[in-house]
C-alpha positions in Angstrom: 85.7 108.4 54.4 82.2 108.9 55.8 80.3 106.0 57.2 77.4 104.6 55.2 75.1 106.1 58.3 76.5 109.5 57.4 76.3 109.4 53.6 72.3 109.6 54.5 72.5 113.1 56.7 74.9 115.1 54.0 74.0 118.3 52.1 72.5 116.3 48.9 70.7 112.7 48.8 72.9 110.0 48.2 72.9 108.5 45.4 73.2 105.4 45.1 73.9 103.0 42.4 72.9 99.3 41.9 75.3 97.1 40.5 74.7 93.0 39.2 78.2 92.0 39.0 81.5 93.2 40.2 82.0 94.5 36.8 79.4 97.1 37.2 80.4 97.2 40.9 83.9 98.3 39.6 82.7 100.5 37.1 81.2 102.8 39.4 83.2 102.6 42.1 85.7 104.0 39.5 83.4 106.5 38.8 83.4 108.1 41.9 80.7 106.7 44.2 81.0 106.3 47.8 78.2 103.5 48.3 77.4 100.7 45.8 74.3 98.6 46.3 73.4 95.1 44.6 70.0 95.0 42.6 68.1 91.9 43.2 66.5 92.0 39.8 69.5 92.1 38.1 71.4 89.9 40.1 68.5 87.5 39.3 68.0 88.4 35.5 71.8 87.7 34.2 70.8 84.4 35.9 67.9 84.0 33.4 65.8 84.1 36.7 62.4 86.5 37.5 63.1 88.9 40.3 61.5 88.0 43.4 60.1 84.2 45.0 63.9 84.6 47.0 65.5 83.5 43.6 68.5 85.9 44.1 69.5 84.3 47.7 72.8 82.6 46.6 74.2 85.5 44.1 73.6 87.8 46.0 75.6 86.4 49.2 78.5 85.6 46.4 78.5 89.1 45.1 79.0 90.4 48.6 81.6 88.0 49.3 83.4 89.1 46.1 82.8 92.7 46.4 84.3 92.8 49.9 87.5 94.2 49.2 86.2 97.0 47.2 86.7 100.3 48.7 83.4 101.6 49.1 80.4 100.8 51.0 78.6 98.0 49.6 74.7 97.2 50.8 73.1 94.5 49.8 69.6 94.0 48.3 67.9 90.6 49.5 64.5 90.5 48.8 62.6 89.5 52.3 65.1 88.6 53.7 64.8 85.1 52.0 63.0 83.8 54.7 59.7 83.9 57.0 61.6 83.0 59.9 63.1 86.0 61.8 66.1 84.0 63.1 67.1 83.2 59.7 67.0 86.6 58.0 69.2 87.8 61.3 71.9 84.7 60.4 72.1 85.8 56.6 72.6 89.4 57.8 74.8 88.4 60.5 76.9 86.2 57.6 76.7 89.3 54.9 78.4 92.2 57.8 80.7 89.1 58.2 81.9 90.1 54.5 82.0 93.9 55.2 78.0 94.6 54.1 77.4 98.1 55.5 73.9 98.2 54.5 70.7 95.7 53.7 67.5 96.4 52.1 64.7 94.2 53.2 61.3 94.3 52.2 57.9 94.0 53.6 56.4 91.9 51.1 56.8 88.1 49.6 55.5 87.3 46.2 54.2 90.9 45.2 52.0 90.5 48.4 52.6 92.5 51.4 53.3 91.3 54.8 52.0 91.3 57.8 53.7 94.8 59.7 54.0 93.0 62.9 56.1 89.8 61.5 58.3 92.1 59.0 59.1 94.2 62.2 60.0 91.1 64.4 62.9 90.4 61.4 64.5 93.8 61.4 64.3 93.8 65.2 66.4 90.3 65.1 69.0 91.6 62.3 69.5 94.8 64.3 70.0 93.0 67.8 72.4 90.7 66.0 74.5 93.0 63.7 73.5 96.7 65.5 75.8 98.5 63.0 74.2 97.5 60.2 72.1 100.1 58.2 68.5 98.4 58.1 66.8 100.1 55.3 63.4 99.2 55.2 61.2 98.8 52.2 57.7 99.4 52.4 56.2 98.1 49.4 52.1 99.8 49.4 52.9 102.0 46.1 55.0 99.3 44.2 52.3 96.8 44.5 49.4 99.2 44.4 48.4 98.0 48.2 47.1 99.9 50.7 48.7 102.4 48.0 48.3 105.4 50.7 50.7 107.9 52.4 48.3 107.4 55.5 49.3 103.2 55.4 53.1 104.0 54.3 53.7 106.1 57.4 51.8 103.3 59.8 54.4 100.6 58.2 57.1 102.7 58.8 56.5 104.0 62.5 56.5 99.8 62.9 59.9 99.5 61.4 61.2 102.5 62.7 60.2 101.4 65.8 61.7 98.1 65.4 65.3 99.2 64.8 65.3 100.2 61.3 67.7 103.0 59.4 66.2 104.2 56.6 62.7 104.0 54.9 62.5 102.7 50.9 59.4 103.6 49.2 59.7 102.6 45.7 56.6 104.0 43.6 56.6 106.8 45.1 55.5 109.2 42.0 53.8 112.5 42.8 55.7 114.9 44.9 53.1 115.8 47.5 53.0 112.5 48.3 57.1 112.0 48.2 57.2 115.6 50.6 54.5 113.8 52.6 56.2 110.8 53.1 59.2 112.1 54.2 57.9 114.8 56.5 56.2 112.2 58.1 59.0 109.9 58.9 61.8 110.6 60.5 64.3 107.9 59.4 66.2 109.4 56.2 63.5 108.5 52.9 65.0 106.2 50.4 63.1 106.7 46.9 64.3 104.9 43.3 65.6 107.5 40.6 62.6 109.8 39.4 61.6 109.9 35.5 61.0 113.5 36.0 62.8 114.8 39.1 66.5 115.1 39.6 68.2 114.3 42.5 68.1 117.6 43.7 64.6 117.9 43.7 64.0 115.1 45.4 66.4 116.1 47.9 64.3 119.5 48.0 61.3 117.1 48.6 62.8 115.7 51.7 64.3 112.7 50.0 67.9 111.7 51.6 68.9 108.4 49.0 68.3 108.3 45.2 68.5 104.6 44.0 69.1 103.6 40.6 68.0 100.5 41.1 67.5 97.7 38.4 67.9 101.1 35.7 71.3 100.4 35.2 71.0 96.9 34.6 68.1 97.5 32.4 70.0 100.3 30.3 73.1 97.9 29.8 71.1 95.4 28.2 69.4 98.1 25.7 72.7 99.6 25.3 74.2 96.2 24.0 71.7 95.8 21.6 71.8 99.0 20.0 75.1 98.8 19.9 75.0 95.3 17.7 71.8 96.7 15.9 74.2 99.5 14.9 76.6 97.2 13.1 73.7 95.8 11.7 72.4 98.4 10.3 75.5 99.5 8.7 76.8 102.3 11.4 79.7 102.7 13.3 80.0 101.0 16.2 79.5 103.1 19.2 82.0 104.2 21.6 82.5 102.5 25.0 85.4 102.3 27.4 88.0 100.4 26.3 89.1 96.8 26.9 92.1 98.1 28.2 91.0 100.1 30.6 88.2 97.5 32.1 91.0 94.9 31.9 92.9 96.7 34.3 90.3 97.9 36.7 89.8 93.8 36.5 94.0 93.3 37.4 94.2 96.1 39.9 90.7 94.8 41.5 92.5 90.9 41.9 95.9 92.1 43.2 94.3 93.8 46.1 92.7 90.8 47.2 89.6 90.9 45.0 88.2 88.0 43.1 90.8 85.9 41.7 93.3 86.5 44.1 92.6 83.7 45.7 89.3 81.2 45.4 87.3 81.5 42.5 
């Protein structure tokens, strides 16, 4: 199997998605993908919690831990790191690769403000000197808070994390693609955008982009799905179709005999 470094250099972006619970995890590890990442917003929304103020902190670390016998590469989503202090955010990670974490996204902003480029540098330069194989991708939040909402700014925060150890570049709100192809011709780290509402993957691989994250899509789309789904019945329809129990059941089974969650502490 490819390393989680390598699934960034291949012939088409990877794509990436972003499961809340290992049942989702399971589901599309099933389904063929290599890499699975966790979304903090759903992770934090089946909680009944807003995304963000470092409310997902303790799921997320238990979904690793669960997910650690899955065979795929699992990277983590935590916020800022869940912390201002450097040292910190370098234990979590340290204590995440501990559980088999290939991959963290951390992010240069705290409460829909961004950071300082200097201090969010110092945490990825602590992570990386204390868990160097971890893939540090760095999320550099100017177009998803429409702040310093420039390509000019993006690429000076990413030259600073690049710099600092990091292994990838997120820019989430990313939306036109002169400014994606600008973006990624400007950085030489592999260029991590969310799923496009117009692009395909392709495209955005033609634009210079190397990961495609669904991020909290999936989670989102569930939740619509199961109401449409009761509004059908409602409404007088058939039901509509879904996998079977059966079949999630033993993805379930097969998932606790090889060690997963309920093999042991639960």
């Amino acid at each position: 199997m490819a390393t989680f470094q390598e699934l960034h250099h291949g012939g088409t972006p990877l794509l990436l998605p972003n499961a809340w619970d290992v049942g989702s995890a399971l589901a599309f590890a099933a389904a063929g993908y290599p890499a699975v990442g966790t979304t903090s917003f759903g992770i934090a929304a089946s909680a009944g919690l807003p995304d963000g103020g470092r409310s997902s902190k303790l799921a997320s670390t238990k979904l690793a831990a669960e997910l650690q016998n899955l065979p795929v590469h699992i990277t983590v989503d935590s916020e800022d790191g869940y912390s201002e202090d450097a040292g910190e955010v370098a234990d979590l990670v340290a204590e995440l690769t501990a559980l088999g974490v290939a991959g963290i996204n951390l992010e240069d902003s705290t409460d829909g403000q961004l950071v300082d480029p200097a201090t969010f540098a110092a945490k990825i330069a602590a992570v990386k000197e204390r868990s160097p194989d971890v893939f540090i991708n760095a999320r550099v939040d100017n177009f998803w808070f429409s702040e310093q909402a420039t390509v000019k700014d993006v690429l000076a925060r990413a030259q600073y994390y690049a710099d600092a150890g990091a292994d990838g570049i997120f820019v989430p709100g990313l939306s036109s693609p002169a400014d994606i192809r600008a973006v990624t011709a400007g950085i030489s780290l592999p260029v991590n955008v969310l799923a496009h509402p117009t692009l395909t993957a392709a495209e955005l691989g033609d634009l210079g982009v190397r990961r495609v994250s669904s991020g909290s899509l999936p989670y989102r789309r569930a939740v619509d799905s199961a109401v449409e789904a009761v509004n059908a019945l409602r409404d007088g329809h058939q039901p509509p179709s879904a996998t079977s129990y059966w079949t999630m059941q033993a993805q379930l089974l097969t998932f606790r005999d090889s060690g997963g969650l309920g093999a042991g502490e639960q």
